[in-house]
mmCIF file as Biopython writes it, N, C-alpha, C and O atoms, coordinates in Angstrom:
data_model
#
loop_
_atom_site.group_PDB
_atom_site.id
_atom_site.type_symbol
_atom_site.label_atom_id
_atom_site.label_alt_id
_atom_site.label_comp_id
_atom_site.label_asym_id
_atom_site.label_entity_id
_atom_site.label_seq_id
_atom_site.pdbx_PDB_ins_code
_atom_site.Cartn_x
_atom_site.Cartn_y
_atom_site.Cartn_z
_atom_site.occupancy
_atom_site.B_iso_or_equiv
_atom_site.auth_seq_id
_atom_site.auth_asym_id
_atom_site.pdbx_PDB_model_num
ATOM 1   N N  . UNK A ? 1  ? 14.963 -7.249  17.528  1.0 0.0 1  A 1 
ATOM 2   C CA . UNK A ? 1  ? 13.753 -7.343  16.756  1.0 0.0 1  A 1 
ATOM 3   C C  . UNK A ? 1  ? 12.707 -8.117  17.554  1.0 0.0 1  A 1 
ATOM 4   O O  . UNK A ? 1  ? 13.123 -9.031  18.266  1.0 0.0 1  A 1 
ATOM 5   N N  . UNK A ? 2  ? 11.215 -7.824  17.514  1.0 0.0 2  A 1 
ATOM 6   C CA . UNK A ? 2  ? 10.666 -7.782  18.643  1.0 0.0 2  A 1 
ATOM 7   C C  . UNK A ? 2  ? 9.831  -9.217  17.340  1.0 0.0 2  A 1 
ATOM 8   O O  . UNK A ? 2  ? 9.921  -9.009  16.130  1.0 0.0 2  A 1 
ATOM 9   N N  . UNK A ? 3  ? 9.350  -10.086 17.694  1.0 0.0 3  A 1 
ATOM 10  C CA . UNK A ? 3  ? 8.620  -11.056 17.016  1.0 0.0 3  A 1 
ATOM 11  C C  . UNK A ? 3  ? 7.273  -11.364 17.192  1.0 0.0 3  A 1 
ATOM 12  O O  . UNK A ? 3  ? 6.631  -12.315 16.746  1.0 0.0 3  A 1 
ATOM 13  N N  . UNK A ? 4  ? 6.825  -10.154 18.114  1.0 0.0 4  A 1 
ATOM 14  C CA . UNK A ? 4  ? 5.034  -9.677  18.092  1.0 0.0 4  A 1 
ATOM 15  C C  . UNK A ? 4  ? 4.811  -8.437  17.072  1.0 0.0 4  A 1 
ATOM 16  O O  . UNK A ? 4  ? 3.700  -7.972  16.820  1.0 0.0 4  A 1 
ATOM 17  N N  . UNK A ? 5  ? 6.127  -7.932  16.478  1.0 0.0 5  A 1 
ATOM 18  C CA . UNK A ? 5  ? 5.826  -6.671  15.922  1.0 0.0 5  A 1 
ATOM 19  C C  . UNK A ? 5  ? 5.343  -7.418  14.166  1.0 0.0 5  A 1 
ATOM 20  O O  . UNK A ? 5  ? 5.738  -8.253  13.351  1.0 0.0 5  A 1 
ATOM 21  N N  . UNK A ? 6  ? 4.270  -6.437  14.377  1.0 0.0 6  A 1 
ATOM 22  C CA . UNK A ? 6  ? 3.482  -7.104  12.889  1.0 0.0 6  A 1 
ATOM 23  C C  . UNK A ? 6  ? 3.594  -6.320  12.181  1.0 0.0 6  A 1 
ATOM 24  O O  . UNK A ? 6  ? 3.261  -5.224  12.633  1.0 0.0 6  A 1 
ATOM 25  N N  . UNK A ? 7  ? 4.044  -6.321  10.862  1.0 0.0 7  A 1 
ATOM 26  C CA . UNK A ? 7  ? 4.380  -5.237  9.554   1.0 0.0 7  A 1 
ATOM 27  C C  . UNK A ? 7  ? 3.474  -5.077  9.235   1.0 0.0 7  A 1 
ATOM 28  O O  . UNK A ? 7  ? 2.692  -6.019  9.356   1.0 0.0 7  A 1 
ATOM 29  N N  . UNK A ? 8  ? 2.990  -3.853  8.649   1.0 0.0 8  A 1 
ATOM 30  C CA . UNK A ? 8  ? 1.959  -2.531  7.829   1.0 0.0 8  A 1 
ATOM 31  C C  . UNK A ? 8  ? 1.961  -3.726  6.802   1.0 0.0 8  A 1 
ATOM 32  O O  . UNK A ? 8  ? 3.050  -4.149  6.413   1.0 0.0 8  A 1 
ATOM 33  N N  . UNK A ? 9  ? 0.913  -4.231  6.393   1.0 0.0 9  A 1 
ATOM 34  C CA . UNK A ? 9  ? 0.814  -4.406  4.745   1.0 0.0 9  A 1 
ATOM 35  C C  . UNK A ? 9  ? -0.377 -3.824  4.031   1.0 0.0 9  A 1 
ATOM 36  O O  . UNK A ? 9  ? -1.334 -3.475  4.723   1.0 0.0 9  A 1 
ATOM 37  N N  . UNK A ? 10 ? -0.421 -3.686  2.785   1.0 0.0 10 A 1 
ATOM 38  C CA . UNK A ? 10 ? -1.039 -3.019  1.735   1.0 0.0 10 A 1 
ATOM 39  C C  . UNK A ? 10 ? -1.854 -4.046  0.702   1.0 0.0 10 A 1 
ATOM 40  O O  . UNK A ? 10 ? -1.485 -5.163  0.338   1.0 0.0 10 A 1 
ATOM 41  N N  . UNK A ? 11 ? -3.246 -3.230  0.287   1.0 0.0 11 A 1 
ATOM 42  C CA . UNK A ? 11 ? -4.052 -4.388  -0.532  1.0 0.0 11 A 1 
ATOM 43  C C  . UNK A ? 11 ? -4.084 -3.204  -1.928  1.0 0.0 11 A 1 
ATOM 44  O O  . UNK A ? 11 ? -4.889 -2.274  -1.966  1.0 0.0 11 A 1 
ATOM 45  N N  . UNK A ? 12 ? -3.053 -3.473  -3.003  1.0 0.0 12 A 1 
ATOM 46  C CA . UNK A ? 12 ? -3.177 -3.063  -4.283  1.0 0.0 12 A 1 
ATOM 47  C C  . UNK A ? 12 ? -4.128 -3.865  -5.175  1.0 0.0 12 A 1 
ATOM 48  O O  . UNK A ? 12 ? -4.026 -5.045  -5.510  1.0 0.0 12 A 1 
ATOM 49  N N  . UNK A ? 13 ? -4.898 -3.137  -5.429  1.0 0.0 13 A 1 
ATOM 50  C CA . UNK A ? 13 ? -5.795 -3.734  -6.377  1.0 0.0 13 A 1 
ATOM 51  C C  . UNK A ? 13 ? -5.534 -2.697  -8.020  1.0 0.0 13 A 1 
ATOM 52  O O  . UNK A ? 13 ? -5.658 -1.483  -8.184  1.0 0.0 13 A 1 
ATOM 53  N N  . UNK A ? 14 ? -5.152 -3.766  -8.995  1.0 0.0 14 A 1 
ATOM 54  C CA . UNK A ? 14 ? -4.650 -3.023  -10.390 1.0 0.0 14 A 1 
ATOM 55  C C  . UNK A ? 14 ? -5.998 -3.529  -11.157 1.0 0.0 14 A 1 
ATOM 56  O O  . UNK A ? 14 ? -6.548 -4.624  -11.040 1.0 0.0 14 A 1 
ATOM 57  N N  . UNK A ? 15 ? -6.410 -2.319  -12.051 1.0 0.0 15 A 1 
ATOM 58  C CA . UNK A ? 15 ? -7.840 -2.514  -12.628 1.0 0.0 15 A 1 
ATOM 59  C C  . UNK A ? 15 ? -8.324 -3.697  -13.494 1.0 0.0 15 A 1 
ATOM 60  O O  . UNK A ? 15 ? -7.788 -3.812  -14.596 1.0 0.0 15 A 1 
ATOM 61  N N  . UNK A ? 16 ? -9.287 -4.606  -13.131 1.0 0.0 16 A 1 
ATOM 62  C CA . UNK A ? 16 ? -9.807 -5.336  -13.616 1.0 0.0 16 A 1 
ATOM 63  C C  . UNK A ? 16 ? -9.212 -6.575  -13.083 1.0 0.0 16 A 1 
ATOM 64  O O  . UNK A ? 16 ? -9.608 -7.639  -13.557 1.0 0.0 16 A 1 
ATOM 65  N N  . UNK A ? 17 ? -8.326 -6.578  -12.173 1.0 0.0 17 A 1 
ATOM 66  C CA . UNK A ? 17 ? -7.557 -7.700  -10.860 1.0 0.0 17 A 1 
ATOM 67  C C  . UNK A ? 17 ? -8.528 -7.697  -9.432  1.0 0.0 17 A 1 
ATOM 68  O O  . UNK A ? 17 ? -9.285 -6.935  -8.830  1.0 0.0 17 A 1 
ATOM 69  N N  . UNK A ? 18 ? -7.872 -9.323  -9.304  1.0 0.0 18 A 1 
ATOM 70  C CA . UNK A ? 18 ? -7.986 -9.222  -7.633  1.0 0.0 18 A 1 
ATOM 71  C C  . UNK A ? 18 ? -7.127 -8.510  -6.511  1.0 0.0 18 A 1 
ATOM 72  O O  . UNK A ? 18 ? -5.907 -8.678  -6.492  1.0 0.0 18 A 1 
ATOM 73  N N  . UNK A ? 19 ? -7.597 -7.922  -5.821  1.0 0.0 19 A 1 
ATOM 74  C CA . UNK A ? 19 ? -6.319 -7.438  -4.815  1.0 0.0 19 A 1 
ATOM 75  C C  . UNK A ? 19 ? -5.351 -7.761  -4.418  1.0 0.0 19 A 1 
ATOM 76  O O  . UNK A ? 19 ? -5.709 -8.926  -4.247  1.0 0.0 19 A 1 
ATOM 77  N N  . UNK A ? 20 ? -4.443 -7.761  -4.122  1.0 0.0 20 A 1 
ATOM 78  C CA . UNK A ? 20 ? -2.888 -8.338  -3.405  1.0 0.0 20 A 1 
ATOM 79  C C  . UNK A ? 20 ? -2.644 -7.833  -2.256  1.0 0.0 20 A 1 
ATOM 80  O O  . UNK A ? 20 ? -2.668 -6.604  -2.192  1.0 0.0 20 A 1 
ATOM 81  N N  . UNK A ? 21 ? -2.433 -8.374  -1.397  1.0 0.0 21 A 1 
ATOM 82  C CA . UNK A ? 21 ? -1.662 -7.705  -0.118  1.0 0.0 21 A 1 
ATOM 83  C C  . UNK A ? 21 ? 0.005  -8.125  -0.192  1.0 0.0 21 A 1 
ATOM 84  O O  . UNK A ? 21 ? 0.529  -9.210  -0.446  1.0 0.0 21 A 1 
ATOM 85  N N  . UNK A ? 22 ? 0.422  -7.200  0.040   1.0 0.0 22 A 1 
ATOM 86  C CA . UNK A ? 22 ? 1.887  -7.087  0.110   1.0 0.0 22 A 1 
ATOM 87  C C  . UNK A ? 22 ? 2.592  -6.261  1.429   1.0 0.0 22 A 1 
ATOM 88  O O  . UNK A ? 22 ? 2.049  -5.243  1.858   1.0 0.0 22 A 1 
ATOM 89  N N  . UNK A ? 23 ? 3.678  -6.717  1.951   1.0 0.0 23 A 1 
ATOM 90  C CA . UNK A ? 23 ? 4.358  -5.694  2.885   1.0 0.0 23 A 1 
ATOM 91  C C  . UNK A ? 23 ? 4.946  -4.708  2.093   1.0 0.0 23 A 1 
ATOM 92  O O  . UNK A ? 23 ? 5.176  -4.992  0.918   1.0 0.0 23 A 1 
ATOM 93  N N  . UNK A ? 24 ? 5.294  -3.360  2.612   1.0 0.0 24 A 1 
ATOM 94  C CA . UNK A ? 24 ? 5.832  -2.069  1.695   1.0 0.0 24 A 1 
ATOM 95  C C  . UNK A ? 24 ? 7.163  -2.764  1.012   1.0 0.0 24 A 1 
ATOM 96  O O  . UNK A ? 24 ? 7.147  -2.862  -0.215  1.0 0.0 24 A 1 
ATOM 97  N N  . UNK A ? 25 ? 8.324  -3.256  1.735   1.0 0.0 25 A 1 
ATOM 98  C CA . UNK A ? 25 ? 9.646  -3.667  1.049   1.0 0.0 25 A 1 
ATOM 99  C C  . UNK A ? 25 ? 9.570  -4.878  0.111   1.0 0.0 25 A 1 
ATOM 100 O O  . UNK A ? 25 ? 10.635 -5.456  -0.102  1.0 0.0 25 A 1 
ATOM 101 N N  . UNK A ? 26 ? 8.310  -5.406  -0.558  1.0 0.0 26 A 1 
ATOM 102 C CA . UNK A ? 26 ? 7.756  -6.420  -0.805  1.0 0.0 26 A 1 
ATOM 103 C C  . UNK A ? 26 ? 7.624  -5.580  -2.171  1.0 0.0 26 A 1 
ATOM 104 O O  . UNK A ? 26 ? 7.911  -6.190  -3.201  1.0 0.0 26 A 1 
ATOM 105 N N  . UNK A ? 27 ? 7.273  -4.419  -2.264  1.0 0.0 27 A 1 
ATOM 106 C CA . UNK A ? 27 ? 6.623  -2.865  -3.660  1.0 0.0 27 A 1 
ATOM 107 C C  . UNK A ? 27 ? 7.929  -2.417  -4.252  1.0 0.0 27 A 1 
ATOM 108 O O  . UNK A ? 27 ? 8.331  -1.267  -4.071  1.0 0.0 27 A 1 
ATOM 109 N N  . UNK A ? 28 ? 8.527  -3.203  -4.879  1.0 0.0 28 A 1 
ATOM 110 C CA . UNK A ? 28 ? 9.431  -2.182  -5.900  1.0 0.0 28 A 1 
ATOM 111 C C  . UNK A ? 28 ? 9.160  -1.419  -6.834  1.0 0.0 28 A 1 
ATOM 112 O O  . UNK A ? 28 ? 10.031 -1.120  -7.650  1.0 0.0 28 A 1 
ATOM 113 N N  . UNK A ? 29 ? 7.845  -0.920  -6.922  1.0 0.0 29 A 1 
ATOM 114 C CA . UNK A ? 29 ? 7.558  -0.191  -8.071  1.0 0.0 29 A 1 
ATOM 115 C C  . UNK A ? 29 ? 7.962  1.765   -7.274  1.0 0.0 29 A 1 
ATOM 116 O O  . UNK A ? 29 ? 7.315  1.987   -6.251  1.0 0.0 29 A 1 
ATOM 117 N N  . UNK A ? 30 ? 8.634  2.598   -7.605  1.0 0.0 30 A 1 
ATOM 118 C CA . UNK A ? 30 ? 9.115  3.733   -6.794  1.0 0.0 30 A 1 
ATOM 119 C C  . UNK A ? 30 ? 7.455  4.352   -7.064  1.0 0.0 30 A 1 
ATOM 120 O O  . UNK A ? 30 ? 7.091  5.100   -6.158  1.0 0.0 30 A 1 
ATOM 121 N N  . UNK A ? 31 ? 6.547  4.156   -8.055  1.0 0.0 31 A 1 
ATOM 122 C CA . UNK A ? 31 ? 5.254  5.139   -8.048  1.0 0.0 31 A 1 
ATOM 123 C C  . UNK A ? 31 ? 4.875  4.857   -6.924  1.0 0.0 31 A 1 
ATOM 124 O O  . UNK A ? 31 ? 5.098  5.643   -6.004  1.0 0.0 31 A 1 
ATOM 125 N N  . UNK A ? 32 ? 3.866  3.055   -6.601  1.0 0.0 32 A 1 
ATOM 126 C CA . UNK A ? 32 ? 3.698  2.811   -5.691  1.0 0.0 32 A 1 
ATOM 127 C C  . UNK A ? 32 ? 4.191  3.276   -4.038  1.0 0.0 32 A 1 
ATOM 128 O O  . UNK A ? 32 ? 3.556  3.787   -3.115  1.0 0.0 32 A 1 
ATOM 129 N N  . UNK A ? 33 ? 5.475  2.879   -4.160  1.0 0.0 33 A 1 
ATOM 130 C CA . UNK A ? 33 ? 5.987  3.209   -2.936  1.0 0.0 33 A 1 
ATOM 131 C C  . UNK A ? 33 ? 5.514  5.081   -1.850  1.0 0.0 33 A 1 
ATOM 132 O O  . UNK A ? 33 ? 5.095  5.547   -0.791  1.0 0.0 33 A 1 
ATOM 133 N N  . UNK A ? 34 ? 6.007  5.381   -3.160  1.0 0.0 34 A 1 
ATOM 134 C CA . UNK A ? 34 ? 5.713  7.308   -3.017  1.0 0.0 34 A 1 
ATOM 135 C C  . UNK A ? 34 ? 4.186  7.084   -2.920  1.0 0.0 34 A 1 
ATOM 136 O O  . UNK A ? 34 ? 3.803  7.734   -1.948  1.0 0.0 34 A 1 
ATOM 137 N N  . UNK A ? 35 ? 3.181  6.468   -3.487  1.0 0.0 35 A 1 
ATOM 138 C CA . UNK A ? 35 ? 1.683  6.421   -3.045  1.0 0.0 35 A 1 
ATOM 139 C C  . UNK A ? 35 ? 1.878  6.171   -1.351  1.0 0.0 35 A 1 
ATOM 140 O O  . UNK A ? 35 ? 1.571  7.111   -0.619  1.0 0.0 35 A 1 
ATOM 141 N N  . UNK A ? 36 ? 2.347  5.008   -0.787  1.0 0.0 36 A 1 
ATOM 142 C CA . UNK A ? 36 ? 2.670  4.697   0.158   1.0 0.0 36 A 1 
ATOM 143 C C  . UNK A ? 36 ? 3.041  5.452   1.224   1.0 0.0 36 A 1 
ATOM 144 O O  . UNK A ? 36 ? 2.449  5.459   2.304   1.0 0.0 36 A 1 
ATOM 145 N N  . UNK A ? 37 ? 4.088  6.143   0.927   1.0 0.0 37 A 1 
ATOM 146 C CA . UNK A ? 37 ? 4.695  6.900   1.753   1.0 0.0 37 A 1 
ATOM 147 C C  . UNK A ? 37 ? 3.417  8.316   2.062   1.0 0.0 37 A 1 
ATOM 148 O O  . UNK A ? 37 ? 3.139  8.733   3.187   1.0 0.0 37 A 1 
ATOM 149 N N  . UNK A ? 38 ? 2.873  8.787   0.886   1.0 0.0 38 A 1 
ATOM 150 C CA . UNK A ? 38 ? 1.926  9.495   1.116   1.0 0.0 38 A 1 
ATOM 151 C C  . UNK A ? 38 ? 1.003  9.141   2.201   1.0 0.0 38 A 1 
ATOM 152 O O  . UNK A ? 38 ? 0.871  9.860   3.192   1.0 0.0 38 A 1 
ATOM 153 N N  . UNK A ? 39 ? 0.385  8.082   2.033   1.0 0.0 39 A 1 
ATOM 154 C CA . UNK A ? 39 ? -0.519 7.325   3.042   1.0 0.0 39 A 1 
ATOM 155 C C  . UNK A ? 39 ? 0.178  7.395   4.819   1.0 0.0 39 A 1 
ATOM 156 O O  . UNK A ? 39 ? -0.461 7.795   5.792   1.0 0.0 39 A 1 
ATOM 157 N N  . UNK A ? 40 ? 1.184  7.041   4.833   1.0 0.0 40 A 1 
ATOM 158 C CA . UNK A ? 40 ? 1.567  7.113   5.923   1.0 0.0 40 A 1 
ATOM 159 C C  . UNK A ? 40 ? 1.977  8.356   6.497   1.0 0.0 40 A 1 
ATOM 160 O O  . UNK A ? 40 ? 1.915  8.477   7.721   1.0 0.0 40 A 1 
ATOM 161 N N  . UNK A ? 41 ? 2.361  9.235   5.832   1.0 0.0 41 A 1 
ATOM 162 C CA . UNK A ? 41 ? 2.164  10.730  6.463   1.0 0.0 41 A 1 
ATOM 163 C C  . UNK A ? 41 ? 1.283  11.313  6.889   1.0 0.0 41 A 1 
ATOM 164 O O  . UNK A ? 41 ? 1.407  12.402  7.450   1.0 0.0 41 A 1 
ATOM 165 N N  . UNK A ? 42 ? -0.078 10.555  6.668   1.0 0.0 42 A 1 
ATOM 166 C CA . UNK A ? 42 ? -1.228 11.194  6.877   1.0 0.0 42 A 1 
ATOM 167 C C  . UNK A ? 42 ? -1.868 10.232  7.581   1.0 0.0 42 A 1 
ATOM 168 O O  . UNK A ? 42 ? -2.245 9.209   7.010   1.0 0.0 42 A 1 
ATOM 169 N N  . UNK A ? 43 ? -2.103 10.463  9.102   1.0 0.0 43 A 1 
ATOM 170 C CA . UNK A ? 43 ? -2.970 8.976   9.811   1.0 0.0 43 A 1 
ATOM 171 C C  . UNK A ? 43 ? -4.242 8.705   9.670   1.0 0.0 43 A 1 
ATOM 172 O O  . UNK A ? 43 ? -4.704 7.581   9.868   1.0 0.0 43 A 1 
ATOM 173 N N  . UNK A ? 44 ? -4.983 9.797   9.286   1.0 0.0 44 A 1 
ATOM 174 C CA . UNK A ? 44 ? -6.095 9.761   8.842   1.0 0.0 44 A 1 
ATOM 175 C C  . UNK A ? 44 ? -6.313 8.951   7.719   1.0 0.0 44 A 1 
ATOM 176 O O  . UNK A ? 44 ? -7.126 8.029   7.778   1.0 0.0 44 A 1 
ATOM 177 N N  . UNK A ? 45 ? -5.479 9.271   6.388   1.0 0.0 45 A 1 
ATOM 178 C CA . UNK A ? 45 ? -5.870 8.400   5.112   1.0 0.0 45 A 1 
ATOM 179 C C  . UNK A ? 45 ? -5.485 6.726   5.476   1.0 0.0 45 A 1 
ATOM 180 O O  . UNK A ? 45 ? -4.637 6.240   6.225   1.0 0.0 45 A 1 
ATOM 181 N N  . UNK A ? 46 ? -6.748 5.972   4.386   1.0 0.0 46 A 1 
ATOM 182 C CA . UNK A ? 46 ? -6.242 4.957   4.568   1.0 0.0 46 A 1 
ATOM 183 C C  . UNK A ? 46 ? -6.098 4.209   3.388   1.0 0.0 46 A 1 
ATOM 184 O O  . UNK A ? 46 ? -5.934 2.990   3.335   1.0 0.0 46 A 1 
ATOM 185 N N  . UNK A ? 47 ? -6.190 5.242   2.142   1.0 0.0 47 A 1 
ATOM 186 C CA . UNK A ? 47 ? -6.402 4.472   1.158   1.0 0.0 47 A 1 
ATOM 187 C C  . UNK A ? 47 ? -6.189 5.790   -0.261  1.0 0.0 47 A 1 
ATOM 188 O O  . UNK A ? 47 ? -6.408 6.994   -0.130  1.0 0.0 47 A 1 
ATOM 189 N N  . UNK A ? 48 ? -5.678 5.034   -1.629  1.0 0.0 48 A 1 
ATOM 190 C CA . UNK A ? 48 ? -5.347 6.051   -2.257  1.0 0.0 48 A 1 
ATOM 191 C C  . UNK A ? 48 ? -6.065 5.322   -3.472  1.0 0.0 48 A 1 
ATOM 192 O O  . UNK A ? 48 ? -6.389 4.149   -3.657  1.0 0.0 48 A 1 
ATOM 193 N N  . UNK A ? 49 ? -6.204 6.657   -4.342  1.0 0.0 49 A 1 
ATOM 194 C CA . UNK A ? 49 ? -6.574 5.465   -5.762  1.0 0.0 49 A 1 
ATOM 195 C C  . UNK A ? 49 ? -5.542 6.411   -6.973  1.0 0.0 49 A 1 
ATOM 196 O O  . UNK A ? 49 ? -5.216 7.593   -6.867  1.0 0.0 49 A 1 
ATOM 197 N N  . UNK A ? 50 ? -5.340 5.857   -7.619  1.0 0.0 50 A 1 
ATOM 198 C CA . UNK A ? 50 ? -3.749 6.694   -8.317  1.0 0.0 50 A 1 
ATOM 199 C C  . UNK A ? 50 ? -4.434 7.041   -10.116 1.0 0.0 50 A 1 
ATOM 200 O O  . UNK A ? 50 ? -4.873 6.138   -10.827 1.0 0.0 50 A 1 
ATOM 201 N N  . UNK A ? 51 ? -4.385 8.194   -10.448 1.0 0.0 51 A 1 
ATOM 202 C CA . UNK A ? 51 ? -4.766 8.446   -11.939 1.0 0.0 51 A 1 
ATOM 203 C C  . UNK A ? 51 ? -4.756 6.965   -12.904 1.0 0.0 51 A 1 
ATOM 204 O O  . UNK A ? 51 ? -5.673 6.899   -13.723 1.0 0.0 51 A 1 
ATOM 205 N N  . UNK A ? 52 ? -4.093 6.161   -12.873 1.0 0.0 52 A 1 
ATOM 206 C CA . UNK A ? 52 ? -4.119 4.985   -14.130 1.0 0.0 52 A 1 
ATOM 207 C C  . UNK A ? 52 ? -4.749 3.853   -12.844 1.0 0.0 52 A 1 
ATOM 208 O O  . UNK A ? 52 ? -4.126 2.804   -12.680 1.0 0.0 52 A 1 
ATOM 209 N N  . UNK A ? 53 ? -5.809 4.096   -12.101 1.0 0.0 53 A 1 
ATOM 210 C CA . UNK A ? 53 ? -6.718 3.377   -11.263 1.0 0.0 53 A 1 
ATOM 211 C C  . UNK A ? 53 ? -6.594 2.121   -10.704 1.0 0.0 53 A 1 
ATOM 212 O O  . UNK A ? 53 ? -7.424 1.240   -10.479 1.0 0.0 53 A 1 
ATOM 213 N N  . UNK A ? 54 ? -4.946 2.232   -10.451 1.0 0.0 54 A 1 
ATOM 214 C CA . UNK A ? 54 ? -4.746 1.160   -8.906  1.0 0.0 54 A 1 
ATOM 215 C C  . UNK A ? 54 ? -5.404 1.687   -7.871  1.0 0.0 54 A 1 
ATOM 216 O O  . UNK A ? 54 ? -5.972 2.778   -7.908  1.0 0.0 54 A 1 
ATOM 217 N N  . UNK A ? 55 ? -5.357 0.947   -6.916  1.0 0.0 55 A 1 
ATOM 218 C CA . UNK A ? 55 ? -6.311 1.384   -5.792  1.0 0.0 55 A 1 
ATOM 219 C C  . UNK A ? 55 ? -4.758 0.715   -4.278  1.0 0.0 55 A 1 
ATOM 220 O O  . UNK A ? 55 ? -4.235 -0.395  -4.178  1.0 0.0 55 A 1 
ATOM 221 N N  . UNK A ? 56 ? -4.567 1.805   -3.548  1.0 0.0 56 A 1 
ATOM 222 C CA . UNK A ? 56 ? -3.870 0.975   -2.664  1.0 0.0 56 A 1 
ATOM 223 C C  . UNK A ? 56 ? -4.210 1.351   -1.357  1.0 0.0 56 A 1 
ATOM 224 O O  . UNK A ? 56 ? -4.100 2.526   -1.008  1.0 0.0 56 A 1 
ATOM 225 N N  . UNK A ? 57 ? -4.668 0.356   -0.493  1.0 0.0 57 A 1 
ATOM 226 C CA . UNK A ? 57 ? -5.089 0.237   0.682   1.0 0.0 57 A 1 
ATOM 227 C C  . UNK A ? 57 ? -4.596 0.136   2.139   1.0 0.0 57 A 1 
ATOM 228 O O  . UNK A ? 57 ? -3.596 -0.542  1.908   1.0 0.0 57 A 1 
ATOM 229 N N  . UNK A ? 58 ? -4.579 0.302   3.330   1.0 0.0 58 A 1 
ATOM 230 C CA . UNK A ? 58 ? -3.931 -0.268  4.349   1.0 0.0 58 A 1 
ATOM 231 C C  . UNK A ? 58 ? -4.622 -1.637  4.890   1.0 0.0 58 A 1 
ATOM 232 O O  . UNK A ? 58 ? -5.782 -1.521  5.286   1.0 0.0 58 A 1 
ATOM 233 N N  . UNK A ? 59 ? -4.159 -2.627  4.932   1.0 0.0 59 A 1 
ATOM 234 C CA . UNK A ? 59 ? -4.781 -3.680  4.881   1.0 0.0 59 A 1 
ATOM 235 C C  . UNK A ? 59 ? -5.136 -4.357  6.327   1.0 0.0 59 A 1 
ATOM 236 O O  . UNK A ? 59 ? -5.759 -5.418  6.376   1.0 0.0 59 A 1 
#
């Protein structure tokens, strides 16, 4: 394990909150995660906003 390698984290913002940043194994919610995983299949996206209007970001 390399100790320059810096983990992906994420800025969920849940409506009418401040944002959170979290690392992915940090997200036990399985919706979230699958938002997540979406995001990273795609290098282009960097950001999702989900029907009940979390917002999750690459941070």
């Amino acid at each position: 394990m390399n100790a320059n390698t810096t983990e992906k984290r994420y800025e969920i913002t849940f409506p009418g909150q401040a944002p959170v940043q979290l690392a992915k194994d940090q997200i036990l919610s399985p919706t979230l995660r699958r938002a997540i995983d979406n995001i990273e299949r795609e290098p282009a996206r960097v950001g999702v906003t989900l029907k009940n209007g979390i917002r999750i970001n690459v941070a």
